[in-house]
C-alpha positions as CSV (number, residue, x, y, z in Angstrom):
1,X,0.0,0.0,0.0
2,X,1.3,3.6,-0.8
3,X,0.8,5.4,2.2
4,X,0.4,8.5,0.5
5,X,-3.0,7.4,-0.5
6,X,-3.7,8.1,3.1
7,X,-4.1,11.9,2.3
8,X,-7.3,13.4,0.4
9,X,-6.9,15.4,-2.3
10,X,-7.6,19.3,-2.9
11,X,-10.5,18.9,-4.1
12,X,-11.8,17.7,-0.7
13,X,-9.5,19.9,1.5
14,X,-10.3,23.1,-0.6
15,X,-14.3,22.8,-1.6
16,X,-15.5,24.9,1.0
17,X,-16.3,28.6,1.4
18,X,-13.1,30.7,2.1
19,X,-12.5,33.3,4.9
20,X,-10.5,35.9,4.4
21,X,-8.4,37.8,7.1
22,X,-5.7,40.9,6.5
23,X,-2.1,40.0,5.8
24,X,1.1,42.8,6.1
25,X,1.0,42.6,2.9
26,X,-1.9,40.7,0.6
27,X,-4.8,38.8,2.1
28,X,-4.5,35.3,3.1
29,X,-7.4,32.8,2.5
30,X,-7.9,29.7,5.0
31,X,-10.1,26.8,3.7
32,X,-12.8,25.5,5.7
33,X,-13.8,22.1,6.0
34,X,-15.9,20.0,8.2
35,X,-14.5,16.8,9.4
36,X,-17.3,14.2,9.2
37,X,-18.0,15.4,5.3
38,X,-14.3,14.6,4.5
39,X,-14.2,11.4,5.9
40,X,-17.3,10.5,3.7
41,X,-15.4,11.4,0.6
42,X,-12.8,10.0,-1.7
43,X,-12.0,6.8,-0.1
44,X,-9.1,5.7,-0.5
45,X,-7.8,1.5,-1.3
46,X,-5.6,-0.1,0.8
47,X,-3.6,-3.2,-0.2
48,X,-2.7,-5.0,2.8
49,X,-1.5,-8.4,3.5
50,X,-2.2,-9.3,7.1
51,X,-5.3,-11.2,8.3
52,X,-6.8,-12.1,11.3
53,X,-5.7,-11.3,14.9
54,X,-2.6,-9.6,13.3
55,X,-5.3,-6.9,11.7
56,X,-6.9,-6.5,14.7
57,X,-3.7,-5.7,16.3
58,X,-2.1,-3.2,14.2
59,X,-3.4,0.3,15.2
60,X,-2.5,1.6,11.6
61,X,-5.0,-0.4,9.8
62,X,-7.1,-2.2,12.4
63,X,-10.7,-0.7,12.4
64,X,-12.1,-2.3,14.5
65,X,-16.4,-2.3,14.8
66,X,-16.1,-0.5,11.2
67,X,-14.6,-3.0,9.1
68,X,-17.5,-4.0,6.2
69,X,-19.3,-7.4,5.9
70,X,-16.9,-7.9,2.8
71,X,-13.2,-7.1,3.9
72,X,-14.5,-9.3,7.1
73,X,-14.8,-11.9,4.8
74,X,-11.3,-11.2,3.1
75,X,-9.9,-10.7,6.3
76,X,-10.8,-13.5,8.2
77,X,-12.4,-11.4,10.9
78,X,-16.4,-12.5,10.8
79,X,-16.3,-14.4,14.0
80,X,-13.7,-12.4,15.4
81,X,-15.8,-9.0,15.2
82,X,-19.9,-8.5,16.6
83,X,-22.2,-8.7,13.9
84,X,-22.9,-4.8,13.8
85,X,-20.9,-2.7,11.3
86,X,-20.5,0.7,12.5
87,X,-19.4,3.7,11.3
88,X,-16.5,6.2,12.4
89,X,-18.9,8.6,13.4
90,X,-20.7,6.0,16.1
91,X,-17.3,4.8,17.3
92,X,-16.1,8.3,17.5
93,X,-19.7,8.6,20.2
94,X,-19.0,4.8,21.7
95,X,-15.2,6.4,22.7
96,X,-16.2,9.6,24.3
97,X,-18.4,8.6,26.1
98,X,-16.1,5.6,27.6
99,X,-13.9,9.0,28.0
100,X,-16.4,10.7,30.2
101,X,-16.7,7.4,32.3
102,X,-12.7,8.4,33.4
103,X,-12.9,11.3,36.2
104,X,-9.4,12.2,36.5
105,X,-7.3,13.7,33.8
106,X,-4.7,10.9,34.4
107,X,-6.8,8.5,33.9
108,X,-8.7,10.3,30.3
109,X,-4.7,9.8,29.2
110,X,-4.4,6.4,30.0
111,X,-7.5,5.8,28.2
112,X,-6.8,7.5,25.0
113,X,-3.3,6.4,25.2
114,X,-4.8,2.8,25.1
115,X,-7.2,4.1,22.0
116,X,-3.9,5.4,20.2
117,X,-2.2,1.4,20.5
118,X,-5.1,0.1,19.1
119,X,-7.0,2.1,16.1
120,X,-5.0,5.6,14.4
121,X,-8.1,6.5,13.2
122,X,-10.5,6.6,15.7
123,X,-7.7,7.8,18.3
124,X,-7.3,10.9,15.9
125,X,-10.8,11.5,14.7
126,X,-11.6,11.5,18.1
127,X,-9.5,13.8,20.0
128,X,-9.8,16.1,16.1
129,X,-13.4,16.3,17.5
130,X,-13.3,17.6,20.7
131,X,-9.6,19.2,20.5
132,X,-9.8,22.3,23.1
133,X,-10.8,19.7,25.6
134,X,-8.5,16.7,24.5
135,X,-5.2,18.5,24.0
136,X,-4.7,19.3,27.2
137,X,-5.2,15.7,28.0
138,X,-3.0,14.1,25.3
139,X,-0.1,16.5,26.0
140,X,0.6,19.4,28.4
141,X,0.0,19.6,31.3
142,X,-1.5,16.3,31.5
143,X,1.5,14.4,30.0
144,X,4.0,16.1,32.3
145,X,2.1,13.4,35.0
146,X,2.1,10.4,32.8
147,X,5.5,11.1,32.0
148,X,6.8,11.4,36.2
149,X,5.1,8.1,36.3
150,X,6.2,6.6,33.1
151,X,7.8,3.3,34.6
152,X,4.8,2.5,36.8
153,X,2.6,3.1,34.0
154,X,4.5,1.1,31.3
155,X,2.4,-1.4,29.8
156,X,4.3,-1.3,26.0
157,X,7.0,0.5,23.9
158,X,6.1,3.3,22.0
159,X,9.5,4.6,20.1
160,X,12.6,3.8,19.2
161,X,14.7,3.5,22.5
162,X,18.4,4.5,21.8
163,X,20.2,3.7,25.4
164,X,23.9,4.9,25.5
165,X,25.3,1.0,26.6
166,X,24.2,0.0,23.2
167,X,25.7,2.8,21.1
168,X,28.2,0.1,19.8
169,X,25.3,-1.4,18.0
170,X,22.9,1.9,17.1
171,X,23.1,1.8,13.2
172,X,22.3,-1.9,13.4
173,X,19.2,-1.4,15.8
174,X,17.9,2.1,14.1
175,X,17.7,-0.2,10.9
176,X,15.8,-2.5,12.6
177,X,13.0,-0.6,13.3
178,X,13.0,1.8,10.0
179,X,13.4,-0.8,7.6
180,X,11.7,-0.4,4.7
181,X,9.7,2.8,6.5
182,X,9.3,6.7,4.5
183,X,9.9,8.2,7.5
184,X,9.5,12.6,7.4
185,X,9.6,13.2,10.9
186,X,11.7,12.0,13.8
187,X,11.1,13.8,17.1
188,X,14.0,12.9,19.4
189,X,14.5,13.9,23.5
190,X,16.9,13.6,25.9
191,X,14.9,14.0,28.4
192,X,16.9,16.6,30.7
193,X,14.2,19.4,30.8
194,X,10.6,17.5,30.7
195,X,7.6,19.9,30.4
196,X,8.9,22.0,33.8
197,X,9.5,18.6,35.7
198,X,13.1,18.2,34.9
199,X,15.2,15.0,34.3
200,X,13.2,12.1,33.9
201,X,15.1,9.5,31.5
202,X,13.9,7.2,29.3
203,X,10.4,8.7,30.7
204,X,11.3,11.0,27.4
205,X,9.7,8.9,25.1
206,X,6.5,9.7,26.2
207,X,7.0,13.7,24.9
208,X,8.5,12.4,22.1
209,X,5.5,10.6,21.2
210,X,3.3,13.3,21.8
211,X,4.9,15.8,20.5
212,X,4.4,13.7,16.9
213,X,0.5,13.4,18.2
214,X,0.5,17.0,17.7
215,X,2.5,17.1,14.5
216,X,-0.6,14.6,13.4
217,X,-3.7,15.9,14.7
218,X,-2.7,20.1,13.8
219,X,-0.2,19.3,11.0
220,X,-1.6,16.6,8.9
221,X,1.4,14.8,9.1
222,X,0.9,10.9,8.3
223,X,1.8,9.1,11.6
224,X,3.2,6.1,9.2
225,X,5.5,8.5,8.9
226,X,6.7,9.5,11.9
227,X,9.0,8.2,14.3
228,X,9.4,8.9,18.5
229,X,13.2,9.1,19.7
230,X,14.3,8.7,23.5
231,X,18.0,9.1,23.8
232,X,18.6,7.5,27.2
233,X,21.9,8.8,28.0
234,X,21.1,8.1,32.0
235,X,19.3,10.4,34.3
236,X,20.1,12.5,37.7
237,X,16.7,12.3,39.2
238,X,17.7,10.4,42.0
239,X,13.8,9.2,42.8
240,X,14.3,7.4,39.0
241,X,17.9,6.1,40.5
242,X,16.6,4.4,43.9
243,X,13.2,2.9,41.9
244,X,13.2,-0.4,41.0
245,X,10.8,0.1,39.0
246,X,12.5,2.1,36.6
247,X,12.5,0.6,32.9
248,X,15.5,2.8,31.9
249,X,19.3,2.7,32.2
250,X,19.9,3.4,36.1
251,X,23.0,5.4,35.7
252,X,24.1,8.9,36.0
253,X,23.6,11.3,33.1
254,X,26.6,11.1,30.9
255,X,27.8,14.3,29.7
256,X,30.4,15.8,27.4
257,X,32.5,14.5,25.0
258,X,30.7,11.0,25.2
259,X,27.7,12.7,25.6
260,X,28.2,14.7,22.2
261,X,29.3,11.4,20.4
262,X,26.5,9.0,21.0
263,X,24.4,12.3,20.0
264,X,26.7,12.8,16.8
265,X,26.2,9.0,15.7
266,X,22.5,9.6,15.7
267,X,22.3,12.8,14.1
268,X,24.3,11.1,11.7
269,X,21.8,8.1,11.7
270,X,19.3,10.0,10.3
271,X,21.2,12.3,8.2
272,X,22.3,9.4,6.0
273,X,18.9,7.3,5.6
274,X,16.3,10.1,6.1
275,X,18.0,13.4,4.3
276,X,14.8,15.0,3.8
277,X,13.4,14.5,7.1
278,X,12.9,16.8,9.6
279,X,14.6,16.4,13.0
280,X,12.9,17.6,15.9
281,X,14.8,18.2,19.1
282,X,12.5,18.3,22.9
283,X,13.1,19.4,25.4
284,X,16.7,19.3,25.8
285,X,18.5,20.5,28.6
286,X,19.4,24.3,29.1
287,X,23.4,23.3,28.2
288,X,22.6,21.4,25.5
289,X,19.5,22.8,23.9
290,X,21.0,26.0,21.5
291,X,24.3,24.3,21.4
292,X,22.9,21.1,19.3
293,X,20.6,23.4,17.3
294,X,23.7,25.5,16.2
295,X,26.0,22.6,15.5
296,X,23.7,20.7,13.1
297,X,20.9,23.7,11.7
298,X,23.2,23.9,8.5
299,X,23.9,20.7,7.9
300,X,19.7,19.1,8.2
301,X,16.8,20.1,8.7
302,X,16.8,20.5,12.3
303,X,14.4,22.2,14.6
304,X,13.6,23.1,18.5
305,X,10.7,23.6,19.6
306,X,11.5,25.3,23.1
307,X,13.8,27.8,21.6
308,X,12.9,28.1,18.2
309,X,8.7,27.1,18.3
310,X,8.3,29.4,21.3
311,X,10.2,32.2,19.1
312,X,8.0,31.5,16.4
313,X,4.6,32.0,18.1
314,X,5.8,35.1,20.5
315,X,7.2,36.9,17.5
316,X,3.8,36.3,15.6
317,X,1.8,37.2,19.1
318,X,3.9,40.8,19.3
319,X,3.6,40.7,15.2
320,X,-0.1,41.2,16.0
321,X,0.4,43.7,18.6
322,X,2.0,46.1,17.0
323,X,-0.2,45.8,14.1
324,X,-3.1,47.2,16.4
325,X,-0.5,50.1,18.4
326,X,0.5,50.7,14.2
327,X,4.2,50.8,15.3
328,X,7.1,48.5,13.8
329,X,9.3,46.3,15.8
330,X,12.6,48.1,15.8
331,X,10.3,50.7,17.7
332,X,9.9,48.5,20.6
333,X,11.5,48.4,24.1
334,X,12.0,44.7,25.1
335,X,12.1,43.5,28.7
336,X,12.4,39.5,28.9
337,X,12.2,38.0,32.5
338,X,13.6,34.4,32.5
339,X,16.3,33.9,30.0
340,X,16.2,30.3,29.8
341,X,16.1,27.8,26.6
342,X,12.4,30.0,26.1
343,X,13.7,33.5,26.8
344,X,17.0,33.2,24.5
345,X,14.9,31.7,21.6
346,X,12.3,34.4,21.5
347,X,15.2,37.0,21.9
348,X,16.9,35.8,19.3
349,X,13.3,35.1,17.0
350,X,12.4,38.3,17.6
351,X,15.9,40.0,17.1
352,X,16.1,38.2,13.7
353,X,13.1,39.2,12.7
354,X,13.9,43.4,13.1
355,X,16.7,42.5,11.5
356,X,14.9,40.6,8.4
357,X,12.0,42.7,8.1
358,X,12.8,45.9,8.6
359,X,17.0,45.9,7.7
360,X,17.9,46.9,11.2
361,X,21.5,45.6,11.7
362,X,22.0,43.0,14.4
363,X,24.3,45.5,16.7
364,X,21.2,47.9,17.1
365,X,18.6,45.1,17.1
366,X,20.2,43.4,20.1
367,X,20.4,46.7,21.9
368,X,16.1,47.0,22.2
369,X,16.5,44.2,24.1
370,X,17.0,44.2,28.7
371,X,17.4,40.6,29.9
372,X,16.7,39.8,33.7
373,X,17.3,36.6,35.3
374,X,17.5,35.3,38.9
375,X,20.6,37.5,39.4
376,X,19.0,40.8,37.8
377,X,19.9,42.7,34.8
378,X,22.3,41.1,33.1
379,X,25.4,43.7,32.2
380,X,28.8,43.4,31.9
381,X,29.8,43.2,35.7
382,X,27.6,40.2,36.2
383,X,28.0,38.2,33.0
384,X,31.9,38.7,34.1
385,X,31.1,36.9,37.7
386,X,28.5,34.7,36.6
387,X,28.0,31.6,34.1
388,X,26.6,33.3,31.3
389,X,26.0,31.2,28.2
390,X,27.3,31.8,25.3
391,X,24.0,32.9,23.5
392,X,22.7,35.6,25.6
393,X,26.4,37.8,25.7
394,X,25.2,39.8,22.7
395,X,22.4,41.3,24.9
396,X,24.4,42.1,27.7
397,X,24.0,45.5,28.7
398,X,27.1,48.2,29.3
399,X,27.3,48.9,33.1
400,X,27.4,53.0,32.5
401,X,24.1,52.6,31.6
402,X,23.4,51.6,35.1
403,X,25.8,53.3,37.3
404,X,22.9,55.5,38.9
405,X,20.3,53.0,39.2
406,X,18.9,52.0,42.6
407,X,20.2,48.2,43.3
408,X,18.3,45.6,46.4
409,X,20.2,44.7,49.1
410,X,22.2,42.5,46.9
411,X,23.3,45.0,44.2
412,X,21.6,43.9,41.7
413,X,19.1,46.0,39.7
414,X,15.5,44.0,40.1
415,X,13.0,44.5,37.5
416,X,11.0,47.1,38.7
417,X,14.1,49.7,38.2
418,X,14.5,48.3,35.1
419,X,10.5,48.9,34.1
420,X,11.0,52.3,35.2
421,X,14.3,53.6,33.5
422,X,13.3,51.6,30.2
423,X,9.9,52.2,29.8
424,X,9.4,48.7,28.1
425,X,6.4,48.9,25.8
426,X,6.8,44.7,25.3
427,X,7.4,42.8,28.8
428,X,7.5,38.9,28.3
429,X,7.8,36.4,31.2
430,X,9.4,33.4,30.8
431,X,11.1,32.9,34.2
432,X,8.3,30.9,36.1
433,X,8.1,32.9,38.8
434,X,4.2,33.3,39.7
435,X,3.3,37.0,40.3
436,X,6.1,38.3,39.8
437,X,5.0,41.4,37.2
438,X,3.1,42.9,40.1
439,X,0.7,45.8,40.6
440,X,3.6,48.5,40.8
441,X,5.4,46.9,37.8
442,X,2.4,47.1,35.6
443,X,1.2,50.0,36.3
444,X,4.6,51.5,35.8
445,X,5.0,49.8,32.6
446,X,1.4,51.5,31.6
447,X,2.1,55.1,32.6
448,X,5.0,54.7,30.1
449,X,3.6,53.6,26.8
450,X,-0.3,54.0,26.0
451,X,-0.6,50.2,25.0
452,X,1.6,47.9,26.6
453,X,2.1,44.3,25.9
454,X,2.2,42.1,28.5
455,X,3.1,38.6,27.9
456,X,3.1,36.6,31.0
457,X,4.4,32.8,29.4
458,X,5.6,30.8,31.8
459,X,3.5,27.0,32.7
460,X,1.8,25.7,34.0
461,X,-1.0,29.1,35.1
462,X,-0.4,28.8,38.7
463,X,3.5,30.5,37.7
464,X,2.3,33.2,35.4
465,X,4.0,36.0,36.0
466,X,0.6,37.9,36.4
467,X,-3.3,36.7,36.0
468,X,-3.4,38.3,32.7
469,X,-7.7,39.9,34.2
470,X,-4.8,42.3,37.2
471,X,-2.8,43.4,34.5
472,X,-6.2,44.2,31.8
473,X,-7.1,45.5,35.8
474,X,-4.4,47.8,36.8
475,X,-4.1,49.2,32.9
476,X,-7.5,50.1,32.6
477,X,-8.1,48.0,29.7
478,X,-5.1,49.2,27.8
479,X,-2.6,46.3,27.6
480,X,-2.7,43.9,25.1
481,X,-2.3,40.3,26.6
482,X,-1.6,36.9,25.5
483,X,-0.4,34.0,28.2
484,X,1.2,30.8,27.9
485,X,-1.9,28.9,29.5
486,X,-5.1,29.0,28.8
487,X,-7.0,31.7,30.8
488,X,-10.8,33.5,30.9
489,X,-11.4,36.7,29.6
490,X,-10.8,39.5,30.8
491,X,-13.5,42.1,31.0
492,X,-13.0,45.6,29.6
493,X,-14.1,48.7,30.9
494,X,-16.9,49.2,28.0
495,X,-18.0,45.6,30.0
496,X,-17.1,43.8,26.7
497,X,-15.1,41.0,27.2
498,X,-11.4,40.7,26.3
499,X,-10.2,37.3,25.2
500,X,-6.9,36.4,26.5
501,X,-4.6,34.8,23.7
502,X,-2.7,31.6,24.7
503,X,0.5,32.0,23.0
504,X,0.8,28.1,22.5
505,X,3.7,26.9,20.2
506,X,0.8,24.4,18.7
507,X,-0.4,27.2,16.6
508,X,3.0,27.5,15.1
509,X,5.1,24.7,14.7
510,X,3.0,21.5,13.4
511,X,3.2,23.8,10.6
512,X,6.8,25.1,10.3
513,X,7.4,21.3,9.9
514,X,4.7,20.2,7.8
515,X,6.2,23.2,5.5
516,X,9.9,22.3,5.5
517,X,8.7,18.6,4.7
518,X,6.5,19.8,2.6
519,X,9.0,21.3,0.3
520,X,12.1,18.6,0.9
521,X,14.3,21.7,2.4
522,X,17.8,20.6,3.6
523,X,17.8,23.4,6.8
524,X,14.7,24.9,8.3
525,X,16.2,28.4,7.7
526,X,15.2,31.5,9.9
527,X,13.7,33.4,7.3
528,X,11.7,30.3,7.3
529,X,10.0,30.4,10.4
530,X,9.6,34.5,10.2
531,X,7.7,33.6,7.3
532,X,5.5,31.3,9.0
533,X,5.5,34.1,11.9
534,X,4.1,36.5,9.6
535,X,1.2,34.4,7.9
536,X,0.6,33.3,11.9
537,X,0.0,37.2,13.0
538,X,-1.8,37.9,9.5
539,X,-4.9,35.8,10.7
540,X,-4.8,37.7,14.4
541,X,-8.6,38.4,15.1
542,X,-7.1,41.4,16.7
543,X,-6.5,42.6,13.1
544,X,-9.8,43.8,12.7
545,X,-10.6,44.1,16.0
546,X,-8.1,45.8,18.1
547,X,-10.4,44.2,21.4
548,X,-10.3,40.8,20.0
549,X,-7.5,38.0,21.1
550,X,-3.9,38.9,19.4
551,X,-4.3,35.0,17.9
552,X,-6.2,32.8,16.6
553,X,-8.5,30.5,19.3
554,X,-6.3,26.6,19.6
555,X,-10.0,25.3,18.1
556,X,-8.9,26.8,14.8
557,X,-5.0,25.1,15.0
558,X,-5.3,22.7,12.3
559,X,-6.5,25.3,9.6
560,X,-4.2,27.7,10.8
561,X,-0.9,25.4,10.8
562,X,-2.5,24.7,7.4
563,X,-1.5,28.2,6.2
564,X,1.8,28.3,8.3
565,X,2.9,25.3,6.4
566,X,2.0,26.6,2.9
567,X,3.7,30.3,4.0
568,X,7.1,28.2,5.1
569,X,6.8,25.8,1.8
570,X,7.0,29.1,-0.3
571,X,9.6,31.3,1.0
572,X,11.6,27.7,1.0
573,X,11.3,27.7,-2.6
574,X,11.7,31.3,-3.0
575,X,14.8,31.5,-1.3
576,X,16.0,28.6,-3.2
577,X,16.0,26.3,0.1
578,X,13.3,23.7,-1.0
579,X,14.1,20.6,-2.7
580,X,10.8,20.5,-5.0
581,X,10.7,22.4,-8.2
582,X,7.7,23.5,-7.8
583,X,6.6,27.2,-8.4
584,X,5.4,29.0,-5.2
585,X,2.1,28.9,-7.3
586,X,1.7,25.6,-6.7
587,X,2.3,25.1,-3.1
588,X,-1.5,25.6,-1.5
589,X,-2.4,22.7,-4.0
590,X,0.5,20.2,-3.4
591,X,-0.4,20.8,0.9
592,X,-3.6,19.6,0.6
593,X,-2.6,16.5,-1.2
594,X,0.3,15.6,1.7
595,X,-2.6,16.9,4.6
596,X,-3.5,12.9,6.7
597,X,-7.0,12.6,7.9
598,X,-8.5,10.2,10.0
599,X,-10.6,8.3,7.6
600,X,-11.0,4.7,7.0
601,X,-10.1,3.4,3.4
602,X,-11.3,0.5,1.5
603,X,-8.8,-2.9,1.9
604,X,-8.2,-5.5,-0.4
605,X,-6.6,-8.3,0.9
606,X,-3.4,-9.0,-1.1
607,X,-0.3,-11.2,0.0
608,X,2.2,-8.6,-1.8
609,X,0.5,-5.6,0.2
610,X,1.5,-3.4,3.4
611,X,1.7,-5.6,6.7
């Protein structure tokens, strides 16, 4: 079976109305569709050569209840099935409601997790169906649990587990489970740095894995064609250490040379069977994290999520801002609290982006920028005496700046001195440290720019920096907010209400991969991902509406990865990046081929076909 059959045509994808929303520069059109028509339409044939249990069993083509009277015939499956043939649509009601049976989150992810081992379909049509409530479930912050519990839970593999005490035999074992696969995505962890739980080991798979959930359900990517990495080079939680329970290699964490080696040979791994597949690296540790995206960004298509996704998605978020305060970028003031893996890549996404857009040089770009971390401003004196990585010395600031600022107890000078002698008009948390853009900081921030924008990031919401309703509160409606967890609106003093955007990296980078695969690039360049940025803030419904959320509601994440894939594929090919020869002209038609849907196809048993 050609598993690109899998994916409906344009003719499906495209046959709706259009709605039209402003771009910077033309006006981009997103296609509608409705799920349960799509799945009625073009069915596609399957050739497939197991029978029996072994049908049953394989989640990629098992159907379970919906398999018809004839391929039970063909298959062998008429006394292994009830007589009843059902449709997606009444499995799809059979499974949620078994879903609302489960009362604890934990438990919802257990279930679907189960759902996901035994039919793709239904898993996906499913959670496609009720996706504002299921995400959440499926991944964060629901899978930061599963995952701290991941050896107690463990009931099957789900990956490809690379341990370091078998590096000797890697090629022979990656093989192994990639032979005879097309394989576009491969979304790899270390595990060092697990959804704001830290180090938890071979416990990595399970982000991994749901990380290419996401890449499925929002970016249409074929799961056939995906594969979840765990690189278990050991672990330093010592709860993992003392628990006998624990499925992974009990040893310390190795790190450096050894460490970069075992790294290298799987980098290398997929660099020489899979050259146009995309390499996603999770949630890598804070040492590691910038320093493996640099080392192999020119050499494949490589991409990070935590630095570079979280760029992505804040650039497009202040991209939106500015559109309704009318200013540019180069004219804004940056403050970023928490200068982590997070902070550094939305620096350096939104420094690039001055620099791309608007032909600022890098020198001045990096000088809007004021980084704070746990020690305070970071200037010359204190990256001197502190362990300052490599990445964030280009925004240090000169101490003469500072000489006659007021310092704590300590000496260092906190972020409310800073929100005074700056006058930020962007302030972005990333530092996890709950309330910590307080009354006095907001409203200093507001009495210095008429409509600030207040991005409060860090997870989960009980370490925002501030409850996004004080700051809409103490500004008297005038800030313009977006958070990195889901919160209520806020209400305005007209009494309307003011939706708070959740700047979630799953409106952004299902599609900055689906578009580098998409067009076979070689490097998932920065201009890139501004690109995708761009077509991201274009479809802001704060474009039109300068009270409305500065993105687009998660609900609408699938259609709107849909156009961040097609804005990527192009400037891949315009820039000369892509490894299609298509024209950009081409590009919204060739996505909509390569978009997977969860529908059932027709099989036809055949002894030659797909097992």
């Amino acid at each position: 079976m050609n598993s690109e059959l899998h994916h409906l045509p344009a003719s499906s994808f495209l046959r709706h109305r259009s709605v039209s929303f402003l771009s910077y520069s033309q006006t981009t059109t997103i296609p509608e569709q409705d799920l349960r028509d799509s799945m009625t339409e073009n069915i596609p044939q399957f050739h497939v050569a197991l029978r029996g249990d072994a049908i049953l069993v394989n989640p990629r083509f098992n159907k379970g209840t919906a398999f018809t009277i004839a391929e039970r015939k063909a298959f062998g499956l008429t006394a292994r099935l009830p007589s009843r043939v059902n449709t997606l649509d009444e499995q799809c009601k059979r499974a949620y409601i078994q879903l609302q049976m489960r009362e604890t989150p934990i438990t919802k992810n257990s279930f679907l997790q189960s759902l996901k081992e035994q039919n793709w379909v239904l898993y996906y049509s499913l959670v496609a169906r009720h996706l504002s409530e299921l995400v959440p479930i499926i991944y964060t912050p629901t899978e930061a649990e599963a995952i701290s519990n991941y050896s107690h839970l463990f009931r099957r593999s789900e990956g490809m587990y690379l341990t370091f005490v078998n590096q000797d035999s890697m090629e022979e074992d990656f093989l192994e489970q990639t032979k005879g696969r097309s394989i576009d995505l491969i979304v790899c962890s270390d595990a060092e740095a697990i959804l704001g739980i830290g180090d938890q080991g071979v416990g990595g798979i399970g982000i991994s894995a749901a990380k290419s959930v996401i890449y499925t359900l929002i970016g249409g990517m074929d799961p056939s064609r995906t594969l979840s990495v765990t690189l278990d080079v050991g672990t330093d939680n010592k709860n993992l250490l003392n628990d006998d329970q624990y499925v992974g290699w009990p040893h310390k964490r190795v790190r450096g040379e050894e460490y970069d080696k075992f790294v290298d040979d799987f980098v290398q791994l997929v660099r020489k069977y899979f050259p146009n597949s995309l390499l996603h690296f999770e949630d890598f540790g804070v040492t590691n994290a910038q320093r493996l995206l640099q080392r192999y960004r020119t050499t494949h298509s490589v991409f990070n999520d935590d630095i570079q996704g979280t760029g992505a998605v804040t650039l497009a978020c202040i991209m939106s801002a500015i559109g309704v305060t009318k200013s540019k970028l180069s004219a804004q003031r940056f403050i970023i609290f928490g200068v982590g893996s997070a902070g550094m890549g939305i620096a350096h996404q939104l420094r690039d982006a001055i620099v791309s857009i608007e032909g600022v040089s890098e020198s001045a770009a990096n000088e809007l920028f004021y980084l704070i971390d746990k020690d305070g401003l970071i200037t010359h004196s204190l990256a001197s005496t502190t362990s300052v990585r490599d990445e964030i010395l280009r925004f240090v600031r000169p101490d003469a700046e500072w000489k006659d600022a007021g310092r704590d107890e300590e000496g260092k000078v906190r972020l409310l001195e800073v929100v005074k002698r700056v006058r930020p008009t962007v302030l972005i948390g990333c530092s996890t440290c709950g309330g910590a853009f307080t009354e006095e900081v907001v409203k200093t921030m507001a009495a210095g720019c008429e409509r600030p924008i207040i991005l409060p990031l860090s997870n989960p919401s009980a370490l925002v920096e501030v409850d996004p309703r004080d700051a809409n509160e103490w500004t008297e409606g005038k800030a313009l907010l977006a958070t990195g967890s889901p919160f209520p609106p806020a209400k305005m003093p007209s009494g309307k209400d003011y939706a708070i955007a959740e700047c979630n990296n799953a409106l952004i980078y299902p599609g900055l991969g689906f578009g580098a695969i998409l067009a076979r690039s070689r490097r998932m360049t920065d201009t890139m991902i501004i690109a995708g940025a761009r077509r991201l803030a274009s479809l802001s419904p704060a474009r039109s509406d300068p009270d409305n959320a500065l993105l687009p509601d998660f609900s609408d994440a699938p259609r709107v990865n849909f156009e961040v894939g097609v804005a990527v594929a192009e400037q891949a090919i315009e820039e000369g990046s892509a490894g299609v020869e298509w024209r950009k002209e081409e590009v919204r038609e060739q996505a909509a081929k390569k978009v997977w849907k969860p529908i059932y196809g027709e099989y036809v048993f055949d002894e030659q076909g797909e097992r």
